[in-house]
Every structure is written in structure tokens, then in C-alpha cells.
N, C-alpha and C positions, 0 to 999 in steps of 0.2 A: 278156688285156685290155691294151689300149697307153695310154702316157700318157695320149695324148688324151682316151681315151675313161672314162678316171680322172679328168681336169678336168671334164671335161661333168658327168659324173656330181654329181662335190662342186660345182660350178655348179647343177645342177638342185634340188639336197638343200637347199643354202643358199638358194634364190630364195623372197623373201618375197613375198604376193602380199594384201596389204595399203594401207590408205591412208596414206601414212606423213605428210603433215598431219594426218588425227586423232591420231595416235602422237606428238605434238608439244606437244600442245593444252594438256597436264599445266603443260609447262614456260612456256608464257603465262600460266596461272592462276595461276601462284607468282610470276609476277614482277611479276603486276597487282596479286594480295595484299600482297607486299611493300612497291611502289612506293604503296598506296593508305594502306598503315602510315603510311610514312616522311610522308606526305602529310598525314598527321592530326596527327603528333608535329609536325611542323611548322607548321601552323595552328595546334597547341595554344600557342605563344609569340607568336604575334598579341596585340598592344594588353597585352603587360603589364608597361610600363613605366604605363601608365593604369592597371590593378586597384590599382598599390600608390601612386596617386598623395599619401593622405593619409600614408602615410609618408614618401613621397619630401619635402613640405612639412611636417613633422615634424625634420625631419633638418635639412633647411636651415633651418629655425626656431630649430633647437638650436645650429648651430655657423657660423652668420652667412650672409644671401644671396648674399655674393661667388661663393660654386659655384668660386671662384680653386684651391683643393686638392683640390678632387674631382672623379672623374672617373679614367678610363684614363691610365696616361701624365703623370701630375702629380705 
């Protein structure tokens, strides 16, 4: 047997004959699951600076309205 006919061979042996977008399919559904996570954890912080508003007016009741030291960055 001559090289060639050695490549053909490990060429025929290897040839898949499948759909290879269904074989794929796996790795969309894990990144839809993921990205649909991330997606919830992230609307889960929507409006809540609003849930803790009677605190937030708590706080500034206690240590004056100026809001002048509080805050990020003050």
C-alpha cells in the first residue's frame, strides 16, 4: 500500500457524515442560559435606590439635608 492510498484511507475512516449545526446547537443553549441569567441578575437592581427610599429619608433626616458629604467621591 503507497502513501496515498494511506491518506485516502485515514481520509475515508475520519469523514464524518453528520449535521454539524445540530452538533452545535449545545453550545447556543448554554450561552442563551447564561446570558438570560446575567439578564435577571441584572434587572434584579432595577429601582432600588426606590425599595430603600424610607431609609434613604431616614438617614438624611438624621445627619442634615445638605446630602453636601454623602455620596461617592466626597
Amino acid at each position: 500500500m503507497n502513501l496515498i492510498a494511506q491518506i485516502a484511507m485515514a481520509a475515508a475512516e475520519t469523514e464524518h457524515h453528520g449535521n454539524v449545526a445540530l452538533e452545535t446547537v449545545i453550545f447556543f443553549a448554554i450561552a442563551a442560559i447564561i446570558f438570560t441569567f446575567l439578564a435577571l441578575v441584572t434587572l434584579s437592581y432595577k429601582n432600588v435606590a426606590n425599595r430603600h427610599s424610607a431609609k434613604a429619608e431616614a438617614w438624611a433626616a438624621k445627619h442634615g439635608s445638605d446630602g453636601h458629604e454623602a455620596g461617592h467621591g466626597h
